[in-house]
C-alpha atoms as an extended CHARMM CRD file, in Angstrom:
* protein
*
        97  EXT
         1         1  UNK       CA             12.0330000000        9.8140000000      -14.2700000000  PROA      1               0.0000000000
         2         2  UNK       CA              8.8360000000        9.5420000000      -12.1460000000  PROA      2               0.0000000000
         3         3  UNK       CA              8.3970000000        8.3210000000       -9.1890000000  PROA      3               0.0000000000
         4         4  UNK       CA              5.3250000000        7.6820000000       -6.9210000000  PROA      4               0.0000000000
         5         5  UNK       CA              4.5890000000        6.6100000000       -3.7500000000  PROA      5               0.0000000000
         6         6  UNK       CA              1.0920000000        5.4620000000       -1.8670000000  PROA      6               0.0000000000
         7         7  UNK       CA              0.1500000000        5.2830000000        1.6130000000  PROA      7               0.0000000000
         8         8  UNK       CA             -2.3820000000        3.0980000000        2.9700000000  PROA      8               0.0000000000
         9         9  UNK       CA             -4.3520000000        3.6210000000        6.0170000000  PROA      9               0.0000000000
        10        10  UNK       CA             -6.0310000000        0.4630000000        7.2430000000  PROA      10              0.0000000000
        11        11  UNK       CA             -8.3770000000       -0.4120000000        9.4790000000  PROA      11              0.0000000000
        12        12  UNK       CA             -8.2740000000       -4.3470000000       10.1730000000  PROA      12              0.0000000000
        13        13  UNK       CA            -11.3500000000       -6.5880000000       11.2110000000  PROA      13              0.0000000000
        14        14  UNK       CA            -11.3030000000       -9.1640000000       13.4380000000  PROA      14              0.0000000000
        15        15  UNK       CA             -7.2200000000       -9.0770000000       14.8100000000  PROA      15              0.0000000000
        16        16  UNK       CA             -6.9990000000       -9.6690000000       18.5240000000  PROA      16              0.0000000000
        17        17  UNK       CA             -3.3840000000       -9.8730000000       18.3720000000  PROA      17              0.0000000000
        18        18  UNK       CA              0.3600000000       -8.7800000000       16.4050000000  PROA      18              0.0000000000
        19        19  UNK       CA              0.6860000000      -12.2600000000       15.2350000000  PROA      19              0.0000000000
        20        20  UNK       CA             -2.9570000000      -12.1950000000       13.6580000000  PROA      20              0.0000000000
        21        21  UNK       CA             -2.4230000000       -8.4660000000       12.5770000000  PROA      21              0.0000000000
        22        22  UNK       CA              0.8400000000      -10.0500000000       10.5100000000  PROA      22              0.0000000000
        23        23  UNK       CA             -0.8980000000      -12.8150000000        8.9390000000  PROA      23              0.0000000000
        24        24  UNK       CA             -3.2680000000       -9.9280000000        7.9480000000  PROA      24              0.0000000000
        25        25  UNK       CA             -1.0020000000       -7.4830000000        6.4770000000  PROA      25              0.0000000000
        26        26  UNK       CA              1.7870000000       -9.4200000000        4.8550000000  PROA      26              0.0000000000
        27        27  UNK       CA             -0.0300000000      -11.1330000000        2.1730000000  PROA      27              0.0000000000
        28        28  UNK       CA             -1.0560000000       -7.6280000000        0.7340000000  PROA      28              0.0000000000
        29        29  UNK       CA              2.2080000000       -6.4520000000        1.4520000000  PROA      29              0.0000000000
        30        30  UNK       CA              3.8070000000       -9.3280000000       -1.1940000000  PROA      30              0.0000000000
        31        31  UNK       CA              0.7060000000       -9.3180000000       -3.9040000000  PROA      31              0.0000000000
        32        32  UNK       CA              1.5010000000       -6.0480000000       -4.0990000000  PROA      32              0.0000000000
        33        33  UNK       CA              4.8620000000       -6.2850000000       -4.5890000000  PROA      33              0.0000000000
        34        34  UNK       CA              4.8550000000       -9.7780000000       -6.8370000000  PROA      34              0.0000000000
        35        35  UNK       CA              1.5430000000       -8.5550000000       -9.3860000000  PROA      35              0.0000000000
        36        36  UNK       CA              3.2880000000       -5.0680000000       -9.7370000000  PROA      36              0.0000000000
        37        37  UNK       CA              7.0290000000       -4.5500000000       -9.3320000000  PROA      37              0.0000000000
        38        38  UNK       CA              6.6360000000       -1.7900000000       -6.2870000000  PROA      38              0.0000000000
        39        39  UNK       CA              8.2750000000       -1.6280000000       -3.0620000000  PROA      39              0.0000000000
        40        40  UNK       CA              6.3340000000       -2.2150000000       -0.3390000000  PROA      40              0.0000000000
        41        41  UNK       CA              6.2000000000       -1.9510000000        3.6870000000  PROA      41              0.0000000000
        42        42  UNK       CA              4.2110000000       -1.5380000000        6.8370000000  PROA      42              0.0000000000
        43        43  UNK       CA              5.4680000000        1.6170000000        7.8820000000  PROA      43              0.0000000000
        44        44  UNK       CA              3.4330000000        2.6660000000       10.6300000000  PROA      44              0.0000000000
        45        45  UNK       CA              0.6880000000        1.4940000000       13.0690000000  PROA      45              0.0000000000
        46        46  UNK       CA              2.8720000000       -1.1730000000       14.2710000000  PROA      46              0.0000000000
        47        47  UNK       CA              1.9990000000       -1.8080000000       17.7950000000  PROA      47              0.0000000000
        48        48  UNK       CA             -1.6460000000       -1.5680000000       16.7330000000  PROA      48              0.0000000000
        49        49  UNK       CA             -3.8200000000       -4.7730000000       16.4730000000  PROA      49              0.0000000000
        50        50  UNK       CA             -6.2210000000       -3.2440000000       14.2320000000  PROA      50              0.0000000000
        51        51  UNK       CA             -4.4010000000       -0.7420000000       12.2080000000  PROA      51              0.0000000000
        52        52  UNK       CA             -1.9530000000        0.1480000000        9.7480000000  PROA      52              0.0000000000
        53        53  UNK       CA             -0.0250000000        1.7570000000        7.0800000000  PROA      53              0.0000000000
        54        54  UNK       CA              1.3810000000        0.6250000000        4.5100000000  PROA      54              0.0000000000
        55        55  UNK       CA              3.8000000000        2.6550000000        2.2740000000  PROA      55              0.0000000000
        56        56  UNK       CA              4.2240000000        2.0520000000       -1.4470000000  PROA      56              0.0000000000
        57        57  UNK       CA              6.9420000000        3.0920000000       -3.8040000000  PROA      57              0.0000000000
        58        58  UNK       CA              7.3720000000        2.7260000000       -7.5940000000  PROA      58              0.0000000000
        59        59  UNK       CA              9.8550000000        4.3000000000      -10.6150000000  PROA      59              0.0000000000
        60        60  UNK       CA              9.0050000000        4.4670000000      -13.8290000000  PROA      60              0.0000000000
        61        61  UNK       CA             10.0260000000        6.9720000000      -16.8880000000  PROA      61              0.0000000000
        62        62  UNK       CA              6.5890000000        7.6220000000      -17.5720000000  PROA      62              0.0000000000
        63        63  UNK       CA              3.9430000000        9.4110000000      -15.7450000000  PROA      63              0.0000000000
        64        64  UNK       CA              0.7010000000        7.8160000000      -17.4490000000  PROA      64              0.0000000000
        65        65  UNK       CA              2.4710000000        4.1680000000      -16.5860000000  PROA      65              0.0000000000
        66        66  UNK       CA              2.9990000000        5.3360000000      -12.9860000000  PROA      66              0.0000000000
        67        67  UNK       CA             -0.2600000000        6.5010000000      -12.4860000000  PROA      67              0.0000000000
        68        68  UNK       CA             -1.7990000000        3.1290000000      -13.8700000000  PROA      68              0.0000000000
        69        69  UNK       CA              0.3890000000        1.2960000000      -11.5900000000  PROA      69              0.0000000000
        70        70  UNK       CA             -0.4820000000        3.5750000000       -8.5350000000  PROA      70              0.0000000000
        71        71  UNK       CA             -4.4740000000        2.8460000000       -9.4820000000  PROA      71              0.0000000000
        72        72  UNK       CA             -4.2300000000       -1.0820000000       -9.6850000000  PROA      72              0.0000000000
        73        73  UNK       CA             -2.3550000000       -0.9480000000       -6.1860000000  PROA      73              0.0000000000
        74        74  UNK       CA             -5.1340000000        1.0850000000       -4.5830000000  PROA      74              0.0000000000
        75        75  UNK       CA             -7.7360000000       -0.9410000000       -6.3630000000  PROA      75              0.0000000000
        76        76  UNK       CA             -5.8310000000       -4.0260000000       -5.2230000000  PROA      76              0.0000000000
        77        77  UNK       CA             -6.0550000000       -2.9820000000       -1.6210000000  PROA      77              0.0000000000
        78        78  UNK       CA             -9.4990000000       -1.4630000000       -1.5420000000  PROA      78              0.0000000000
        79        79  UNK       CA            -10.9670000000       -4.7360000000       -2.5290000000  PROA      79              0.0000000000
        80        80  UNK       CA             -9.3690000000       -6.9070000000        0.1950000000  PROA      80              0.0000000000
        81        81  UNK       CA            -12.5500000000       -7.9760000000        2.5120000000  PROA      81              0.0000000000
        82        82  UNK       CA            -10.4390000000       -8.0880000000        5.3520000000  PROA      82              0.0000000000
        83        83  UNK       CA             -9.5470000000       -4.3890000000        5.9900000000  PROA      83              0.0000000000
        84        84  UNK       CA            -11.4510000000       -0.9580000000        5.1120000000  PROA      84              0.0000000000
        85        85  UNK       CA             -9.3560000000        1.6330000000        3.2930000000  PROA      85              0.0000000000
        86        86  UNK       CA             -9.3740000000        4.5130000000        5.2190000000  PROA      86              0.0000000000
        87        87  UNK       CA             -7.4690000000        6.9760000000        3.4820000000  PROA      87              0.0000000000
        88        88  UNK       CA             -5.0170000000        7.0260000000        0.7770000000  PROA      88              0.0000000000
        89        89  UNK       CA             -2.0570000000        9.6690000000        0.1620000000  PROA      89              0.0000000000
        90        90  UNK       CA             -0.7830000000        9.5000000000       -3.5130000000  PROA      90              0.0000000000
        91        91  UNK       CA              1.9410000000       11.2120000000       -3.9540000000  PROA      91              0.0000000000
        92        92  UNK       CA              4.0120000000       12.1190000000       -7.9840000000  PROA      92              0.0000000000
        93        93  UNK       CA              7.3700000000       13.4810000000       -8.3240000000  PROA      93              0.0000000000
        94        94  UNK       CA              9.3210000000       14.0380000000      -11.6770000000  PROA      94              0.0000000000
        95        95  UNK       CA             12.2060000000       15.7900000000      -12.7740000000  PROA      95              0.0000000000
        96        96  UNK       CA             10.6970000000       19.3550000000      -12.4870000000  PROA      96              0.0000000000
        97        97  UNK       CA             10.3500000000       19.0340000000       -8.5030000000  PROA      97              0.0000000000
């Protein structure tokens, strides 16, 4: 068993507020998890207008299927026009950790 898990670190364009920070953040937050199976969350930034982080998690029994999965997220989120990818943390774990 694999698992791997992504983190996000967003900067967001024009949001002047939490409520336009939301309407921001949660559509990526379900593509991600409807085109792809993963489990998904803001998990940090929160107060922040124009930031965030959002954590990813997926399982999978094999590590070349993970890492696909892991690379269509990050491509999925590095091509939204409404935020700039600052970093990303990837992050694999199998049975020999």
């Amino acid at each position: 068993m694999y698992v791997g898990t992504l983190s996000f670190d967003l900067l967001l364009g024009d949001v002047h507020s939490l409520k336009e920070k939301r309407s921001v953040v949660r559509p990526i937050v379900a593509e991600l998890q409807r085109k792809y199976a993963v489990s998904a969350a803001e998990v940090d930034h929160m107060d922040l207008h124009r930031r965030a982080i959002i954590g990813l998690a997926a399982v999978s029994g094999d590590a070349a299927h993970l890492t696909d999965i892991l690379d269509r997220c990050e491509r999925l989120v590095a091509a939204r026009p409404e935020v700039e990818l600052l970093s990303v943390r990837r992050r694999l774990h199998g049975d020999d950790d």
